[in-house]
C-alpha positions as a Markdown table, in Angstrom:
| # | Residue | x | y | z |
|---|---|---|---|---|
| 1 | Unk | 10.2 | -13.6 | -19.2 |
| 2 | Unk | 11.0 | -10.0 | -21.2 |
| 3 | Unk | 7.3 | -10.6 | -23.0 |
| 4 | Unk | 5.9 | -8.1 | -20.6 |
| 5 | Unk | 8.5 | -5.2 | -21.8 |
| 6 | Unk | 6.9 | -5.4 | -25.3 |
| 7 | Unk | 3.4 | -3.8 | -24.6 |
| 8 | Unk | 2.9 | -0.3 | -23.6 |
| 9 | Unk | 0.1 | -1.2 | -21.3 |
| 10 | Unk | 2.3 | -3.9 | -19.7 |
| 11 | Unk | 5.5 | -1.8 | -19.1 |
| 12 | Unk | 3.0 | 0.9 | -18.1 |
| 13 | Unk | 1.9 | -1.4 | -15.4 |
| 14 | Unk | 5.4 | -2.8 | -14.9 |
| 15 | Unk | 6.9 | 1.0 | -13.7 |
| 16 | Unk | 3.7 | 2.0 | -11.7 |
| 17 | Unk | 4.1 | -1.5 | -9.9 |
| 18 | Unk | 7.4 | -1.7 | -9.0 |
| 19 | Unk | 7.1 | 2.6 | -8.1 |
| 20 | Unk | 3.9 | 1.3 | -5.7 |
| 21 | Unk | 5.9 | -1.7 | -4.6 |
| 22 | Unk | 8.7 | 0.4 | -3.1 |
| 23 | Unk | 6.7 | 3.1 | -1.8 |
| 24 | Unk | 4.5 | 0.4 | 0.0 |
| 25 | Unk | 7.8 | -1.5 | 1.5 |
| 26 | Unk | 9.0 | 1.6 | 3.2 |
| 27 | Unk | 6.1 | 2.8 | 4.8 |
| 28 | Unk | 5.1 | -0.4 | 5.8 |
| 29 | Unk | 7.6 | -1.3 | 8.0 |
| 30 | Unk | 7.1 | 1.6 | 10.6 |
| 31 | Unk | 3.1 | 1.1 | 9.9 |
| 32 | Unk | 4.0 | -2.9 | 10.9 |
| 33 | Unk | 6.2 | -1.7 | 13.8 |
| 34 | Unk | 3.2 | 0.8 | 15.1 |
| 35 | Unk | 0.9 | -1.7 | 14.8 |
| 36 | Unk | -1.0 | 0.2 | 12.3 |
| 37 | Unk | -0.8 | -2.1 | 9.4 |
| 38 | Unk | -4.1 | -1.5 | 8.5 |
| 39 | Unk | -4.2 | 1.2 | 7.6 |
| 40 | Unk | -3.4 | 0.4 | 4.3 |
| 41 | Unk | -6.9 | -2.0 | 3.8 |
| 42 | Unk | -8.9 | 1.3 | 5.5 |
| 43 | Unk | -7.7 | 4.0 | 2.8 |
| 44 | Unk | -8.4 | 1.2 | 0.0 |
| 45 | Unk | -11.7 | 1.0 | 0.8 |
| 46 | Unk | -12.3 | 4.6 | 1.0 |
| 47 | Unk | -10.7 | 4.8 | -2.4 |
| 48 | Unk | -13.2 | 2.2 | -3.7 |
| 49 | Unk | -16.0 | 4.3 | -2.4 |
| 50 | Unk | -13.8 | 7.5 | -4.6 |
| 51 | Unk | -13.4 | 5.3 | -7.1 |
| 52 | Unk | -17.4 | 4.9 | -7.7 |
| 53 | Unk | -17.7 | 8.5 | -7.3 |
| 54 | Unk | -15.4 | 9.1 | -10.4 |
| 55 | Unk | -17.2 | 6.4 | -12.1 |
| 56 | Unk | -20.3 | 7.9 | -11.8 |
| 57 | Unk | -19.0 | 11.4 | -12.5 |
| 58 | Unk | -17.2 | 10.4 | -15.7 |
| 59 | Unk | -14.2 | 11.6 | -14.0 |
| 60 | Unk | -10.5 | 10.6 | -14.5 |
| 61 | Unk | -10.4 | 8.2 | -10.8 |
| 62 | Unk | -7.2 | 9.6 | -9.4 |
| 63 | Unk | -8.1 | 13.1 | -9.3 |
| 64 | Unk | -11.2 | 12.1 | -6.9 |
| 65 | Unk | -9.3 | 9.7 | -5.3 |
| 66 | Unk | -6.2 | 10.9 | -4.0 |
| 67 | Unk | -8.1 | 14.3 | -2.5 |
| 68 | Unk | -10.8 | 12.1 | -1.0 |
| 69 | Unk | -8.4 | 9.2 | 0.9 |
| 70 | Unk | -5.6 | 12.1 | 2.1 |
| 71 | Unk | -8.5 | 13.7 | 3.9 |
| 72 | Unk | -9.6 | 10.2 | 4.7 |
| 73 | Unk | -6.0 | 9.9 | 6.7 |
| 74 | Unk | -6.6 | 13.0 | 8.2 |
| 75 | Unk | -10.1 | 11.8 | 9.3 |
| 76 | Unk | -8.6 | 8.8 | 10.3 |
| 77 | Unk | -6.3 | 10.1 | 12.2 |
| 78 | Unk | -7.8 | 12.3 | 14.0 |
| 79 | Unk | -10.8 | 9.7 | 15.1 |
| 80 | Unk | -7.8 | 6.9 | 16.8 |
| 81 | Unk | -6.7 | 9.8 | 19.0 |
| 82 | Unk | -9.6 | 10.1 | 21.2 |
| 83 | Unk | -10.5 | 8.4 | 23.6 |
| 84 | Unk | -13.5 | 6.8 | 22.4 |
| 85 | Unk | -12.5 | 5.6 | 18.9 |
| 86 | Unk | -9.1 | 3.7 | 18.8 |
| 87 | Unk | -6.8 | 2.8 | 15.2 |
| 88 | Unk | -8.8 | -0.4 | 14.7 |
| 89 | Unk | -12.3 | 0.4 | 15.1 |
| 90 | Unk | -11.7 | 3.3 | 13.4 |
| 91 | Unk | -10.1 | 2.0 | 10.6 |
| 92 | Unk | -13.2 | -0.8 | 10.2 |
| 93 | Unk | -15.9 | 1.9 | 10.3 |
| 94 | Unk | -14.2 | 4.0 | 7.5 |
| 95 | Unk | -13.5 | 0.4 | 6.0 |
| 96 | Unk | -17.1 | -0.5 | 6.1 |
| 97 | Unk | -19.1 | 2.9 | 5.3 |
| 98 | Unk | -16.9 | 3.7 | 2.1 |
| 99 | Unk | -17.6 | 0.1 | 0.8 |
| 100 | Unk | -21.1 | 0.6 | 1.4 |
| 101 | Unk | -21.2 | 4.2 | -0.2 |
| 102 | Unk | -19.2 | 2.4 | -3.2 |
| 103 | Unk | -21.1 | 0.0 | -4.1 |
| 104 | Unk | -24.5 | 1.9 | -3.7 |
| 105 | Unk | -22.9 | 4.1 | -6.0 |
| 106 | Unk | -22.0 | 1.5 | -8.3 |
| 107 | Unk | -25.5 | -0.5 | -8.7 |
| 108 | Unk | -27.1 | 3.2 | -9.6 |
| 109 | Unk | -24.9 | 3.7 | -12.4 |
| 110 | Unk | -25.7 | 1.0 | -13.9 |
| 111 | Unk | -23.3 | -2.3 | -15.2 |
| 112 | Unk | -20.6 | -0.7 | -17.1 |
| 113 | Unk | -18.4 | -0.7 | -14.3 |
| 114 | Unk | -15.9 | -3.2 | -13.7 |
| 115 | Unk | -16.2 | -4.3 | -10.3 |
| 116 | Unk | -13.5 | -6.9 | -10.5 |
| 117 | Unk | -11.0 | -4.2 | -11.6 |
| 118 | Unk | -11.9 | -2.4 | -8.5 |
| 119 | Unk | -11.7 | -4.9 | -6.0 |
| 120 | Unk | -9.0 | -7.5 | -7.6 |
| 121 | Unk | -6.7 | -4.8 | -9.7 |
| 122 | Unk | -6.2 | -5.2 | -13.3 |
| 123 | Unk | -3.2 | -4.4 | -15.5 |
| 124 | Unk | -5.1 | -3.0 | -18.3 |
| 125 | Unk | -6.3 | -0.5 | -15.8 |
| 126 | Unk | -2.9 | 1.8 | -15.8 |
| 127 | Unk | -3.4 | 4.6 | -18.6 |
| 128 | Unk | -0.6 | 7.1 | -20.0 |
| 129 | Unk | -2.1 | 9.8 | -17.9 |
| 130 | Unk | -2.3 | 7.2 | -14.6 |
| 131 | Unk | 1.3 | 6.7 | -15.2 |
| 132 | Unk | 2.1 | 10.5 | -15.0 |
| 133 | Unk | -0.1 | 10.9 | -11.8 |
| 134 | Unk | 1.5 | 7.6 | -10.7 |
| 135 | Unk | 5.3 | 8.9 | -11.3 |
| 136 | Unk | 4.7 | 12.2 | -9.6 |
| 137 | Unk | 3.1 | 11.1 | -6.5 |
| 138 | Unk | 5.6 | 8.1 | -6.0 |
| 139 | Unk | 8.6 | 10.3 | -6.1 |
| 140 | Unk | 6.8 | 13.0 | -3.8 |
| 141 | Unk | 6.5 | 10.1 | -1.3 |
| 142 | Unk | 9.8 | 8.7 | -2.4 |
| 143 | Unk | 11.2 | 12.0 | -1.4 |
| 144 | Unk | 9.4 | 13.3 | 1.8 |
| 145 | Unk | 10.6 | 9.8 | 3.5 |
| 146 | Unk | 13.9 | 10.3 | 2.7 |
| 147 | Unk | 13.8 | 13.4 | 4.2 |
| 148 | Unk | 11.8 | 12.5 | 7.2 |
| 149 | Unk | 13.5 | 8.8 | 7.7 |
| 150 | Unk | 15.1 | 9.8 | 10.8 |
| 151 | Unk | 12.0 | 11.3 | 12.5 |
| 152 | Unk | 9.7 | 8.8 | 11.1 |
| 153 | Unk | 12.5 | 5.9 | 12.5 |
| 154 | Unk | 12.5 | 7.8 | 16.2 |
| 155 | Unk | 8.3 | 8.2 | 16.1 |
| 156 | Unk | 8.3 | 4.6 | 15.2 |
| 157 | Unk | 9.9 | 2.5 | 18.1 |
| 158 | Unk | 9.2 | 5.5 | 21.2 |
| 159 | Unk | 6.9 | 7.8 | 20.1 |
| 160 | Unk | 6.6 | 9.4 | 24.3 |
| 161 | Unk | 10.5 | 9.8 | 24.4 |
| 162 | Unk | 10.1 | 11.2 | 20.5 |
| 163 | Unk | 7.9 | 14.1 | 22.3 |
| 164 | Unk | 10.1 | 14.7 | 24.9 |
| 165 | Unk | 13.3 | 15.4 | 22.9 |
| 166 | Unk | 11.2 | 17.7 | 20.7 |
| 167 | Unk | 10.3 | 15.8 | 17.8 |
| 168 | Unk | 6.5 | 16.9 | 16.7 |
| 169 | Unk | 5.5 | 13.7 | 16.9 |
| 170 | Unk | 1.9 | 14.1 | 16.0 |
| 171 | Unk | 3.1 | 16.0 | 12.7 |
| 172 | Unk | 5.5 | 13.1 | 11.5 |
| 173 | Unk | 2.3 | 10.7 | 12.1 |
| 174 | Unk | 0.4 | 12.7 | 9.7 |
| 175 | Unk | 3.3 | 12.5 | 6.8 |
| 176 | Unk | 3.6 | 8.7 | 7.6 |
| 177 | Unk | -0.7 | 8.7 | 6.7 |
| 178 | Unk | -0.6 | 11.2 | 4.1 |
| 179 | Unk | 2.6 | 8.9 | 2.4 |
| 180 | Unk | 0.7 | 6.0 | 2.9 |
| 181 | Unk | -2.6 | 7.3 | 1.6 |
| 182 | Unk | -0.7 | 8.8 | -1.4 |
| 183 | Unk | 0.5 | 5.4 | -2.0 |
| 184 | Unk | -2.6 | 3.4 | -1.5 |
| 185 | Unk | -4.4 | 5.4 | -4.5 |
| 186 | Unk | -1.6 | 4.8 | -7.0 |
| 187 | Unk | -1.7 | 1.2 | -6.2 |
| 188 | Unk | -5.4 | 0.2 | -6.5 |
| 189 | Unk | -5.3 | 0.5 | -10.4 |
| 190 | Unk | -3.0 | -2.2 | -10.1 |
| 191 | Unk | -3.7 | -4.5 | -6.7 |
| 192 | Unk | -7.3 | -3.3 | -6.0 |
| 193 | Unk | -9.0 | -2.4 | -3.5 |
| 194 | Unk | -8.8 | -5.8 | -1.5 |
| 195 | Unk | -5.7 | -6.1 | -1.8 |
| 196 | Unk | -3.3 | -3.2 | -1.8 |
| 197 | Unk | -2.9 | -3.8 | 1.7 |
| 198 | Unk | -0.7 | -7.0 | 1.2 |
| 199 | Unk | 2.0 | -4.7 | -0.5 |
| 200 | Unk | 2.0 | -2.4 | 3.3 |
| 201 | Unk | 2.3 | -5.3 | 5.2 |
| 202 | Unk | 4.1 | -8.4 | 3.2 |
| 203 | Unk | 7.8 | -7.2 | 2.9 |
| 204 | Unk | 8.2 | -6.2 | 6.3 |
| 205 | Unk | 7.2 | -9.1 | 8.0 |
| 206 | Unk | 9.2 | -11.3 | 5.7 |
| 207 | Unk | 12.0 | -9.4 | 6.2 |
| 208 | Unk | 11.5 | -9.6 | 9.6 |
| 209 | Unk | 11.7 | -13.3 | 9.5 |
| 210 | Unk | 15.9 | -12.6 | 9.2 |
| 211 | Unk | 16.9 | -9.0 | 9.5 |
| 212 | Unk | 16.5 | -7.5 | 12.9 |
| 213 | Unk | 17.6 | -3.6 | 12.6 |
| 214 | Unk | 15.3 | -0.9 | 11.1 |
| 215 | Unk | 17.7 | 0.1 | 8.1 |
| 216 | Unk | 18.3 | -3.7 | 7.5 |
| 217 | Unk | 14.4 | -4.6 | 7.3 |
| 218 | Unk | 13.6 | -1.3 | 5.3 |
| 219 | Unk | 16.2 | -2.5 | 2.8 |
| 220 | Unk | 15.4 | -5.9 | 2.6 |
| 221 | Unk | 11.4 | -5.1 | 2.4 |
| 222 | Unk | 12.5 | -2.7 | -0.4 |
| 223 | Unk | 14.3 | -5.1 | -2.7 |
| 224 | Unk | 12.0 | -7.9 | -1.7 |
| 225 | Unk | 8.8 | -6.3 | -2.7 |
| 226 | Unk | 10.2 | -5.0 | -6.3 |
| 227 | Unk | 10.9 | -8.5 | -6.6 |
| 228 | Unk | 7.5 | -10.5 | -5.5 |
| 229 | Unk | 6.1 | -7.5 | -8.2 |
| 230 | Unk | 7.7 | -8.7 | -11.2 |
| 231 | Unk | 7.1 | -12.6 | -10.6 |
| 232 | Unk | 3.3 | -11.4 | -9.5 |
| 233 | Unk | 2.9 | -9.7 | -13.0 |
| 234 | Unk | 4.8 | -12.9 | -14.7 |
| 235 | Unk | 2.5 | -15.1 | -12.9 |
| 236 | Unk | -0.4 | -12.8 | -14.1 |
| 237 | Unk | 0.5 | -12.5 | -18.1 |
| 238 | Unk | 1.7 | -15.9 | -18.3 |
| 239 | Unk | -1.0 | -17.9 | -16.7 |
| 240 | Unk | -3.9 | -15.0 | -17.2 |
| 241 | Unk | -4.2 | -14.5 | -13.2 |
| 242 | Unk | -5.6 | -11.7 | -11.5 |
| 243 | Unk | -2.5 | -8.8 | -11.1 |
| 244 | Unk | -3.3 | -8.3 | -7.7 |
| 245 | Unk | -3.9 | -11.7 | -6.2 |
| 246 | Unk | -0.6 | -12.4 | -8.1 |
| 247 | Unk | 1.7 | -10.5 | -6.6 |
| 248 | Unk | 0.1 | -11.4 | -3.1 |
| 249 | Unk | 0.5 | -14.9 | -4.0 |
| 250 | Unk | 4.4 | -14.1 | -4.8 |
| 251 | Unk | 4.4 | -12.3 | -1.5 |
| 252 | Unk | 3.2 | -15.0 | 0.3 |
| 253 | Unk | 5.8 | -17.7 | -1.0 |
| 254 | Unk | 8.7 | -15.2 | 0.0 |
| 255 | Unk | 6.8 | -14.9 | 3.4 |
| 256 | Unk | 7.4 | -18.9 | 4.0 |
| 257 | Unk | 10.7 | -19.1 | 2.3 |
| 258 | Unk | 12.0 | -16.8 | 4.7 |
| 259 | Unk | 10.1 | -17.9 | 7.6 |
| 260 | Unk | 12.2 | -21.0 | 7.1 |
| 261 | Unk | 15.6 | -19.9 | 6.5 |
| 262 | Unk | 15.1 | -17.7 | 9.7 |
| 263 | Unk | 14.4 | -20.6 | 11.9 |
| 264 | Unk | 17.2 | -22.6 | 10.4 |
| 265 | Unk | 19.7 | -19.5 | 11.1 |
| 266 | Unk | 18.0 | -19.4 | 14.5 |
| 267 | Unk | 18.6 | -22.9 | 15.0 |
| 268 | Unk | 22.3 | -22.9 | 13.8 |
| 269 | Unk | 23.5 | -19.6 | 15.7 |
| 270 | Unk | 22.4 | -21.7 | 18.8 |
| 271 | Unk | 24.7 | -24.8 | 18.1 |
């Protein structure tokens, strides 16, 4: 089980992960809550399509992609406030166009990009200068939610009341994207682009299966999704699986284990 401490790309992998895991837990329950989950699969797209860019710049991929998917929140953002445009179609035509751009971008390069690693995540991905970038912005978001938890908590379940007491609602809104898109980029080296979402959205609806107050689910989702990380990347070194769909797959156990112990606890309070 400790084989994965012994290389430097697999304990380089091991810290961004479980950094990415946490971030994503947090957020994710007030995206879930807001019916925004999405959000998450939007921004990794775009970062596919900054991805390609980098790729075909020769350019370290985080420092194209974290610019690129912030303003992409902002963008994003500012299109599911009109009237016209709501959060899901919006999110789907960013979705779609930065695939599109991506992968243009990629077949006129030429083939010595690796799609998979893109799209699935890979483990070998994470360099020493990822895992700097990958540190700094994970304690940034670490930070600014801590600080914010109480205004992101009253923006999450009454938004309108949030306004009327005072609380720049709009403002928090745009830290929640910005955290999120922050968090999203760090994460593709490892999940991918496909699947970065599942680390958003996962832990809080498993914890949700059980705990029913904010601070309990945020807690739960946290410790959870550190968890489903390490057996993902055990699952992944020992049996050569993709990292990403690993961790999903771990994810998705914990999602039906307690999905049943929350019915038999419903079940039991009402004998």
């Amino acid at each position: 089980m400790f084989d994965i401490f012994t290389s430097d790309f697999l304990l380089r992998a091991l810290i961004v992960g479980l950094l990415v895991s946490l971030c994503a837990s947090l957020l994710g329950v007030s995206l879930v809550l807001k019916r925004y989950s999405m959000i998450g699969d939007g921004l990794s797209h775009v970062g596919f399509g900054a991805l390609a860019v980098a790729s075909a710049m020769n350019v370290a991929p985080l420092y194209v992609a974290i610019p690129v998917v912030t303003v992409a929140a902002f963008i994003l953002l500012k299109i599911s406030s009109s009237s016209k445009i709501k959060g899901d179609a919006a999110i789907a035509l960013l979705s779609v166009s930065a695939l599109a751009i991506g992968a243009i971008i990629i077949s006129q390069t030429g083939g010595n990009t690796d799609m998979n690693s893109y799209m699935f995540g890979s483990i070998l991905a994470v360099t020493s200068e990822d895992l700097v970038l990958s540190v700094t912005c994970s304690v940034v978001v670490l930070a600014l939610f801590v600080l914010f938890y109480n205004k992101i908590f009253a923006v999450t379940f009454d938004e309108s009341f949030s306004k009327s007491t005072g609380v720049k609602a709009g403002r928090y809104n745009t830290v929640l994207a910005l955290l999120t898109a922050l968090t999203v980029v760090v994460g593709m080296r490892i999940m991918g682009a496909l699947l970065i979402s599942g680390l958003i959205i996962f832990p809080a609806l498993t914890s949700m299966r059980i705990f029913k107050s904010f601070k309990g689910v945020t807690i739960c989702s946290a410790v959870i999704s550190c968890i489903n990380f390490i057996v993902g990347m055990e699952i992944s070194y020992h049996l050569d699986f993709p990292a990403g769909a690993s961790v999903v797959v771990a994810n998705l156990i914990m999602l039906a284990s307690f999905s049943v112990a929350g019915l038999c606890v419903s079940k039991l309070s009402k004998l």
